[in-house]
N, C-alpha and C positions, 0 to 999 in steps of 0.2 A: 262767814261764807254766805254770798246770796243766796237765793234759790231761783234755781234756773227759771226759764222763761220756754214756756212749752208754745213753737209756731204751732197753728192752726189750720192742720195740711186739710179738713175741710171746709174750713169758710174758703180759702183758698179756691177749692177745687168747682166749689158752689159759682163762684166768680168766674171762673172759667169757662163754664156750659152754658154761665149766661150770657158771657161774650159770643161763644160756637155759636148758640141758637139763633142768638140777632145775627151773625154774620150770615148764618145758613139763610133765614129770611129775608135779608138784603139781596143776597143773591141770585134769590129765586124771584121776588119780585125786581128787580132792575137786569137780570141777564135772563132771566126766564131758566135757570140753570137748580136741577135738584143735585145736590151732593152726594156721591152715591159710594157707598164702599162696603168692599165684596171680601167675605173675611174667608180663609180655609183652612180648616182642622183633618186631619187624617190618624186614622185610628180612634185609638180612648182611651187617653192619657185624663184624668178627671181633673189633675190640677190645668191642664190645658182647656178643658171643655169648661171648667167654672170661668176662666179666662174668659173666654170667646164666647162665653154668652152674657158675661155683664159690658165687653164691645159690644155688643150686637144692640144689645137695650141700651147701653149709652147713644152710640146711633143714633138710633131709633127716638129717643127723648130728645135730640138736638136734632132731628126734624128731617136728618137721611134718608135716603132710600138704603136700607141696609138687608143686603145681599148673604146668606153664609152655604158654602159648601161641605158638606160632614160626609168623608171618605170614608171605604172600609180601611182597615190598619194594613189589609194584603194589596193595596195602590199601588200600581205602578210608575218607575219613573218616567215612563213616558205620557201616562193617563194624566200623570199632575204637571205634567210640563205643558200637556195640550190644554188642558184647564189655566193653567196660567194663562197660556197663550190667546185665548180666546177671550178672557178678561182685561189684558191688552189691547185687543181690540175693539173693547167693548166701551161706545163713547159715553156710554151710562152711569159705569163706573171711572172715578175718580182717584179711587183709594184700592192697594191690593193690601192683603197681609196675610200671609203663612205662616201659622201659627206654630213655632218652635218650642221643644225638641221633634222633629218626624220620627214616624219608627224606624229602628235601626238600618232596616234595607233601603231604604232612599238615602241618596246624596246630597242634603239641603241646601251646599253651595250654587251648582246650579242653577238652581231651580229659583234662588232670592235675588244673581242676580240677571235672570230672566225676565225680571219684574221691570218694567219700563221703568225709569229713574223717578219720573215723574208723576209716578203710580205708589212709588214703593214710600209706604206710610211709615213703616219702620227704622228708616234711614239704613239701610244696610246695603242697598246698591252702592259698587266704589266709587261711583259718580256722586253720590251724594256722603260719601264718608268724606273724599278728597275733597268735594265742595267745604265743608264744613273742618276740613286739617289746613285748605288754605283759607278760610276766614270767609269763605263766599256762604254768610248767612241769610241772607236774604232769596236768592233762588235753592238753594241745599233744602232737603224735607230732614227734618233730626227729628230724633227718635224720641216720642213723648214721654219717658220718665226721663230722663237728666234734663229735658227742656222746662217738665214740673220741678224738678229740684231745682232748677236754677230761679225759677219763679220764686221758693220760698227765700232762696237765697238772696235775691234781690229785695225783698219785702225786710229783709235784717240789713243789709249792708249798700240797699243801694245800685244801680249801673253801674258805677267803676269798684271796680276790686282793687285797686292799685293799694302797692305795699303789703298787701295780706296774701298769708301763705295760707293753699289750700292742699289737702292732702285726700285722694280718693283711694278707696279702697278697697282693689276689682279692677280688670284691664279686659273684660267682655267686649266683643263688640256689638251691643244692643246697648250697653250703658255706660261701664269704665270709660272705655275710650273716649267714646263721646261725650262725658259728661267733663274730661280733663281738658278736652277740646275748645270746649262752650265759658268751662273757668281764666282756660287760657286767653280767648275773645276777651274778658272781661277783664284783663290785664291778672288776672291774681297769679303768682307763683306757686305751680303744681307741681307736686308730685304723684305719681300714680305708683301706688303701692297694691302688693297680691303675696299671694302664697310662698314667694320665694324671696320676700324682703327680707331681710336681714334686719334683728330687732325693732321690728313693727311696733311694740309702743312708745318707744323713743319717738321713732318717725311720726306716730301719730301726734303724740304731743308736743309736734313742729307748728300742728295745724290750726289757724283761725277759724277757716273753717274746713269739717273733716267731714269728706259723705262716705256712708259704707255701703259698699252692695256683695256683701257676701250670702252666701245659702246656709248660712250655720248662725243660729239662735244664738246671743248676747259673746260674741265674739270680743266685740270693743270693750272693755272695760270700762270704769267709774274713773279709774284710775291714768289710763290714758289720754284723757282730753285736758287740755290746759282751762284753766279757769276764765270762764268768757267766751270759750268759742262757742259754734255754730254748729250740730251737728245734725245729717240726713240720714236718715234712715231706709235704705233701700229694699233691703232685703225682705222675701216675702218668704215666711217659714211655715209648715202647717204641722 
């Protein structure tokens, strides 16, 4: 048996900021235009606050004007709908993101997609879900981890997926979805698998390449993955 081959999700990610950063300085020197995005948390959820303040610093390192709002957790739907609203308007910022889960009394559907399409960094507006379900990649905004997965995916297999089955694991719409989406652009053969598959390691071990984004620590097995495949690791557990 070989021994697997560990990607290297940060040299990867290293390359990435170094792209953002020139891009944000191009921009600023040939449009006169600073990058700006205006991040919001409500409450104090810690897993969400450690979130949105290493956004804020990444930002901020890629040369942003980076904005963040920090709500009490007693917010109103109205108080965070006019906060949206005003960051819509606001031609400074670029970028929105409301930082999920809200606390329980808000309705987050609303309120995400209140987010100008054009704004909404996290791809969850239906205009940029449906951009991205009918293949319009190019103006759609998708959501930055399945777009990083699909990066390292491409660094093993390539721009075309053609003939390879890929099998995700999780139907979110911040990732599942859109990540089966982005597989499917790439011609590979998906299935999206979750909670209510039916012999899930079988299924899995259908997969070339298999990404998981479950919230449960070493879920996928050793045993699971066909020998040779490809696998991403999504989930963030603490």
């Amino acid at each position: 048996m070989t021994a697997a081959t560990v990607i290297d999700g940060k040299q990867v990610a290293a390359s990435v900021i170094e792209a953002v950063k020139t891009a944000t300085s191009a921009l600023e020197t040939d449009a006169g235009v600073k990058a700006g995005l205006a991040v919001v948390i409500v409450g104090d959820d810690p897993a969400s606050h450690s979130y949105v303040t290493s956004k804020s610093r990444m930002a901020k390192e890629c040369g942003f004007k980076s904005i963040q709002h920090t709500l009490p957790a007693e917010t109103t739907q109205e108080e965070l709908a006019k906060l949206v609203q005003s960051l819509n308007e606001d031609p400074s910022i670029h970028g929105i993101l409301v930082q999920l889960p809200l606390p329980k009394h808000l309705n987050s559907e609303p309120i995400i997609q209140s987010i100008r399409p054009q704004k909404d960094v996290d791809g969850l507006h239906v205009v940029n879900a449906g951009k991205l379900a009918t293949g319009d990649l190019a103006t759609g905004l998708i959501s930055c981890t399945p777009a990083g997965a699909m990066l390292l995916v491409r660094r093993i297999h390539g721009e075309d997926l053609s003939g390879l089955n890929a099998v995700v694991i999780g139907r979110s719409n911040l990732f599942g979805k859109p990540m089966a989406q982005l597989l499917l652009n790439a011609n590979a053969t998906v299935t999206t698998a979750h909670s209510r598959t039916k012999d899930l390691p079988t299924v899995a071990r259908t997969a070339d390449i298999l990404v998981a984004a479950v919230g449960q620590p070493q879920m996928v097995k050793a045993d699971w993955i066909k020998p040779g495949a490809t696998v991403i690791d999504v989930g963030v557990n603490r």
